[in-house]
N, C-alpha and C positions, 0 to 999 in steps of 0.2 A: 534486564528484567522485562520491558515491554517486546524483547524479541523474541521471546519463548510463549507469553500470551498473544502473540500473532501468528505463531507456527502452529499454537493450538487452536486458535478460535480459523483459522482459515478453513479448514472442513465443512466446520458449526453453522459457518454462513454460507459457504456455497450451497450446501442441502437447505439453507433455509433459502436461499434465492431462486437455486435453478431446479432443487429436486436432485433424489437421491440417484436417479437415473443418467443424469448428465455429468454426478460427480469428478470420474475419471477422466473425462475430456474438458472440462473447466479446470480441475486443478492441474490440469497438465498445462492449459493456458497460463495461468498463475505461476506456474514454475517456470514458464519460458519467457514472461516478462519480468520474472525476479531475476532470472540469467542476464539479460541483456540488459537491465539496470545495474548486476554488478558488473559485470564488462564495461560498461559505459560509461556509470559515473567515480569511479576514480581517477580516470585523466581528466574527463571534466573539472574534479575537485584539484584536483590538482593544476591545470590552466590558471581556476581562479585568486587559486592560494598563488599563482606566480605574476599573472597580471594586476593583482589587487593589494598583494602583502600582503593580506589580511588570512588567517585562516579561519577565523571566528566564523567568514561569510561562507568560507565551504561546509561548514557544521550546520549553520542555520539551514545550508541550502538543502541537505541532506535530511532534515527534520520537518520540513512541507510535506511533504508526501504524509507522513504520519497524521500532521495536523489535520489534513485534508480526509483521511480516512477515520480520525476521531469526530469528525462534524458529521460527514456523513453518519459515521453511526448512533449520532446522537439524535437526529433530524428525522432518522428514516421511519422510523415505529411513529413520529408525528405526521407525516407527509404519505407516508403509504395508508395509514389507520383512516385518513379523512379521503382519501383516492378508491377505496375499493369498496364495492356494494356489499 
């Protein structure tokens, strides 16, 4: 459910950050650091589910990054709103 409102709000915010101009060269960023985040963190998650036993901690670790991009958007309409003349 939250991964199909991030497939669609990623556009939403690019144009609201960099402008419709830049569109096509940021989301192409975004889609080359979403590549190498899936190539990269399944054997990490997997290292930890083997060194830890735990796999609870490969889930949690996997769910940072969201948290991290739910703060930010919660923060930014306050932090940008008091930053710009």
């Amino acid at each position: 459910m939250d991964t199909g409102a991030y497939v669609c709000l990623t556009p939403i915010v690019l144009v609201d950050l960099l402008g419709l101009e830049k569109l096509s060269n940021a989301f192409g960023l975004v889609l080359l650091f979403q590549g190498i985040g899936a190539v990269v963190g399944p054997p990490i998650a997997g290292l930890c589910v083997f060194v830890y036993a735990y796999v609870c901690f490969s889930v949690l670790w996997t769910r940072l990054p969201e948290l991290n991009d739910m703060i930010f958007c919660l923060t930014r309409k306050f932090f940008w709103s008091h930053s710009r003349c």
